[in-house]
N, CA and C atoms as an extended XYZ file, in Angstrom:
207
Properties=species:S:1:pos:R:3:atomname:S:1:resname:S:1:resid:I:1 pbc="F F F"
N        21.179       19.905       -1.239 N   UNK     1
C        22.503       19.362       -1.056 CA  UNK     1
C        23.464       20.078       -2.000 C   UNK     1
N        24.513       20.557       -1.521 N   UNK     2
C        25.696       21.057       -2.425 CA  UNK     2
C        27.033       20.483       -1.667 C   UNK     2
N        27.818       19.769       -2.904 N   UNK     3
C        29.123       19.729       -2.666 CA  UNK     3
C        30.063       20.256       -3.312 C   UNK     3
N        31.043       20.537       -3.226 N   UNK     4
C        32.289       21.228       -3.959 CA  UNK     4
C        33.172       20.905       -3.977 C   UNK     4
N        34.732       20.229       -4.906 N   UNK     5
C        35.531       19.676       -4.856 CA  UNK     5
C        36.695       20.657       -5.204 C   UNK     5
N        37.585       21.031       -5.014 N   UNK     6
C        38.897       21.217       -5.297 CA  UNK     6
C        40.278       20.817       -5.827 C   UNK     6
N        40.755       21.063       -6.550 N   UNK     7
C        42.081       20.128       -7.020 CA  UNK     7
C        43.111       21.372       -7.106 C   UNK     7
N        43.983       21.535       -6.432 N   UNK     8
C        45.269       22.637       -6.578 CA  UNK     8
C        46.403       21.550       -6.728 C   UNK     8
N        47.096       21.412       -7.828 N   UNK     9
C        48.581       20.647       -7.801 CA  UNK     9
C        49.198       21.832       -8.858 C   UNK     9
N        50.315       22.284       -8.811 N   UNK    10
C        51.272       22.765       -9.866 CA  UNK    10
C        50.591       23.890      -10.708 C   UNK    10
N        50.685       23.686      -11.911 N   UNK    11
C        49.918       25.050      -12.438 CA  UNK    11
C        48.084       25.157      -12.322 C   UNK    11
N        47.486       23.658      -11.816 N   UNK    12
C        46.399       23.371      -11.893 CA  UNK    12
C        45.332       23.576      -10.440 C   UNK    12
N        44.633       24.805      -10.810 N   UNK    13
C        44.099       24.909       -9.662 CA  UNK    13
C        42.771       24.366      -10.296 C   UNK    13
N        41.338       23.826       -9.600 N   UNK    14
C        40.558       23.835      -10.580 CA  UNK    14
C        39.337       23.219       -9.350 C   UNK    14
N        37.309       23.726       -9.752 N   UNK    15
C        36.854       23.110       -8.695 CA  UNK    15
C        35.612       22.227       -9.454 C   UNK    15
N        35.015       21.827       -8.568 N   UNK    16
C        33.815       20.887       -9.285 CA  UNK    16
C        32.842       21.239       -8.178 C   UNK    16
N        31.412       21.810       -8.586 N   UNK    17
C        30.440       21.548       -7.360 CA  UNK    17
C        28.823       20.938       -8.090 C   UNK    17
N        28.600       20.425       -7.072 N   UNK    18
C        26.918       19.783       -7.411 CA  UNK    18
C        26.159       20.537       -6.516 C   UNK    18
N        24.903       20.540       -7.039 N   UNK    19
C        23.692       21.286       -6.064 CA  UNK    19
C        22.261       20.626       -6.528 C   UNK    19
N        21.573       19.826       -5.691 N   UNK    20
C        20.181       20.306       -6.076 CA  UNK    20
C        19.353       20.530       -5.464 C   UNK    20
N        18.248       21.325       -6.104 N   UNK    21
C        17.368       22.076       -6.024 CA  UNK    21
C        16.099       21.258       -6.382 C   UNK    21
N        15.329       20.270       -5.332 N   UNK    22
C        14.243       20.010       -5.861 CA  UNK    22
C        14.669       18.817       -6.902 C   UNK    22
N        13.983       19.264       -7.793 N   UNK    23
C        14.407       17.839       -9.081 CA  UNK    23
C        15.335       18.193      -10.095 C   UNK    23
N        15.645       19.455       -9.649 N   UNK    24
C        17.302       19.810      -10.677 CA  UNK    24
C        18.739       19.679       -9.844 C   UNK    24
N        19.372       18.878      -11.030 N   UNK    25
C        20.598       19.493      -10.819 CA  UNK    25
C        21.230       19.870      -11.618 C   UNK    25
N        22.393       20.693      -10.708 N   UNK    26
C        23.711       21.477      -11.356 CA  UNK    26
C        24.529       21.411      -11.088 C   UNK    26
N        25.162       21.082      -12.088 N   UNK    27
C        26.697       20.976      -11.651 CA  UNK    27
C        27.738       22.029      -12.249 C   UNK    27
N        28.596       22.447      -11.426 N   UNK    28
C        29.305       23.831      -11.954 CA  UNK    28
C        30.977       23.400      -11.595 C   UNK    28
N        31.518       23.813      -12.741 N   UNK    29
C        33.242       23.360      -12.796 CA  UNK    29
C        33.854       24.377      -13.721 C   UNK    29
N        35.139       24.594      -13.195 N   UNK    30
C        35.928       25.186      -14.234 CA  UNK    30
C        37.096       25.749      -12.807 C   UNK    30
N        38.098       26.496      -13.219 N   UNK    31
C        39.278       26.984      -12.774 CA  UNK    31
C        39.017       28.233      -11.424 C   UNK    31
N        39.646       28.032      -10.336 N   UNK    32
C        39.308       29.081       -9.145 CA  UNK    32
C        39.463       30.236       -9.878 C   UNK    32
N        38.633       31.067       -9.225 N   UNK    33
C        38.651       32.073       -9.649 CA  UNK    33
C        37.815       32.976      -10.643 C   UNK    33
N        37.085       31.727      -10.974 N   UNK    34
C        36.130       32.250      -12.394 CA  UNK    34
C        34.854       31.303      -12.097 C   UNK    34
N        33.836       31.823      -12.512 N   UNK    35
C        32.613       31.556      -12.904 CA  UNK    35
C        32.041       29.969      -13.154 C   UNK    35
N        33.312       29.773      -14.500 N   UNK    36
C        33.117       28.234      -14.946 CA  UNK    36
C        31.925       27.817      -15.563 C   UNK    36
N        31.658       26.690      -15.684 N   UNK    37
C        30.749       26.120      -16.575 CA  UNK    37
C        29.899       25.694      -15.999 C   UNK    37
N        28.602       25.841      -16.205 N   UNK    38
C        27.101       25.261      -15.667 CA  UNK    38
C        26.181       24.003      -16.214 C   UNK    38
N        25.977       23.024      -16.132 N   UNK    39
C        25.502       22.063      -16.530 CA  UNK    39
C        24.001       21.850      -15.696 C   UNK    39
N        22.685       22.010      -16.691 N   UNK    40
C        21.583       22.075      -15.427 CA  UNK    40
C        20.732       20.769      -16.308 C   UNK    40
N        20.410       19.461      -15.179 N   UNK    41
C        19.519       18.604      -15.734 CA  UNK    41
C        18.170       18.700      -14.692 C   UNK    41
N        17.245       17.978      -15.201 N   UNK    42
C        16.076       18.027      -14.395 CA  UNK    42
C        15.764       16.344      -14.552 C   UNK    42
N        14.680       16.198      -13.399 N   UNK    43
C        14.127       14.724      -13.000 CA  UNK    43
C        13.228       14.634      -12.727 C   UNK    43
N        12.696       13.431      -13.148 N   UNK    44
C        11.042       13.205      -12.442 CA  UNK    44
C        10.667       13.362      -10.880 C   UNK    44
N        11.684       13.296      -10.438 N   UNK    45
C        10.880       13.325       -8.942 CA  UNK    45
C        12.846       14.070       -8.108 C   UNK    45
N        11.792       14.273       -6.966 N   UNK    46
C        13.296       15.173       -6.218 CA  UNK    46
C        14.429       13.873       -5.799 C   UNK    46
N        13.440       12.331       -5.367 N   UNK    47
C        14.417       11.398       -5.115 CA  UNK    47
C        15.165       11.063       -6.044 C   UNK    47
N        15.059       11.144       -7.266 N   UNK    48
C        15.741       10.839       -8.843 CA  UNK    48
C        16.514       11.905       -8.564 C   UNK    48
N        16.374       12.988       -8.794 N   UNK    49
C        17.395       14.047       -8.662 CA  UNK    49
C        18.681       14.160       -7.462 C   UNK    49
N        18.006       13.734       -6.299 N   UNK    50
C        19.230       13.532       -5.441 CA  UNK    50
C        19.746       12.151       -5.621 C   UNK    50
N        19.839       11.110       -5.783 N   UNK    51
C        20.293       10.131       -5.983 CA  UNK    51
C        21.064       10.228       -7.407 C   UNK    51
N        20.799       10.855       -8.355 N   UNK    52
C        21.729       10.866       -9.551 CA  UNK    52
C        23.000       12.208       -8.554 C   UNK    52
N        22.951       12.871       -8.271 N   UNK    53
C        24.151       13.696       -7.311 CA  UNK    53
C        25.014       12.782       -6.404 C   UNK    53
N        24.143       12.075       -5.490 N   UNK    54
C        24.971       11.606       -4.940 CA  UNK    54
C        25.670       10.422       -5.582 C   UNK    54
N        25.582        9.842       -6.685 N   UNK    55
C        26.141        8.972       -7.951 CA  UNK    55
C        27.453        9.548       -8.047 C   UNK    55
N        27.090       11.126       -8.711 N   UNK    56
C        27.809       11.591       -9.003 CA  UNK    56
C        29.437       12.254       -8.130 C   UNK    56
N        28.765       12.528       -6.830 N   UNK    57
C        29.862       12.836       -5.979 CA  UNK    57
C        30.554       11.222       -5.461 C   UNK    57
N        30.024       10.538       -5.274 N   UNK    58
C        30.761        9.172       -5.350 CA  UNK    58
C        31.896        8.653       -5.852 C   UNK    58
N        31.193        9.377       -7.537 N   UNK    59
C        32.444        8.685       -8.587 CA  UNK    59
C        33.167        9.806       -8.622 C   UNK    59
N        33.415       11.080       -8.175 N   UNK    60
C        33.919       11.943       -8.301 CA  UNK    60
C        35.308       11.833       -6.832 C   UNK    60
N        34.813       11.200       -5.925 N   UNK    61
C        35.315       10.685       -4.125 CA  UNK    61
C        35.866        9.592       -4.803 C   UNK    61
N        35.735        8.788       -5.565 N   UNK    62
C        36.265        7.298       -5.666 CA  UNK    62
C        37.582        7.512       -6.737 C   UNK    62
N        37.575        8.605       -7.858 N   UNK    63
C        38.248        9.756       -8.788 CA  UNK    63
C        39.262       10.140       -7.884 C   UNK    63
N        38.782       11.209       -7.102 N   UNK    64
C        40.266       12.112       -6.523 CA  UNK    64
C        40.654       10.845       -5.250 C   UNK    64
N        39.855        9.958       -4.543 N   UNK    65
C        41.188        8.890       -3.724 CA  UNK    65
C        41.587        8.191       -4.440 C   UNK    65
N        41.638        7.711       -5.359 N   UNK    66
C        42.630        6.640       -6.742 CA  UNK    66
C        43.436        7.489       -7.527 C   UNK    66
N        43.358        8.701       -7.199 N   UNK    67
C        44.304        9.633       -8.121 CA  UNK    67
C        45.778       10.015       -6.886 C   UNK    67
N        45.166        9.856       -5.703 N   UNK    68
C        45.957       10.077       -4.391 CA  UNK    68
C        46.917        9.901       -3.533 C   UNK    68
N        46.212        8.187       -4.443 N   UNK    69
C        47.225        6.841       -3.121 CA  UNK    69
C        48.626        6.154       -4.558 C   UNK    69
């Protein structure tokens, strides 16, 4: 599973993505255009690992629509 988020307003372009792989994840953020920052955790099992992602894209969906309306 990989998702990727985007935010472009004013001088702020900027992205967020999750991926995992098995019982890791990663999450990678920083400004279009560049590389950005890598964050890699691991889990006991692959269902632990996808269920902490999809946590994470949740509160990240529940983040950019309350920032929106």
């Amino acid at each position: 599973m990989t998702r990727r988020f985007e935010f472009v307003a004013g001088n702020s372009a900027k992205y967020w993505e999750i991926a995992t792989t098995g019982r890791e994840v990663r999450v990678r953020f920083g400004r279009l255009g560049t590389s950005g920052q890598v964050q890699t955790k691991s889990f006991i099992s692959d269902a632990a690992a996808t269920r902490h992602a999809q946590q994470r894209v949740d509160r990240k969906s529940t983040r950019l629509n309350s920032s929106h309306t």
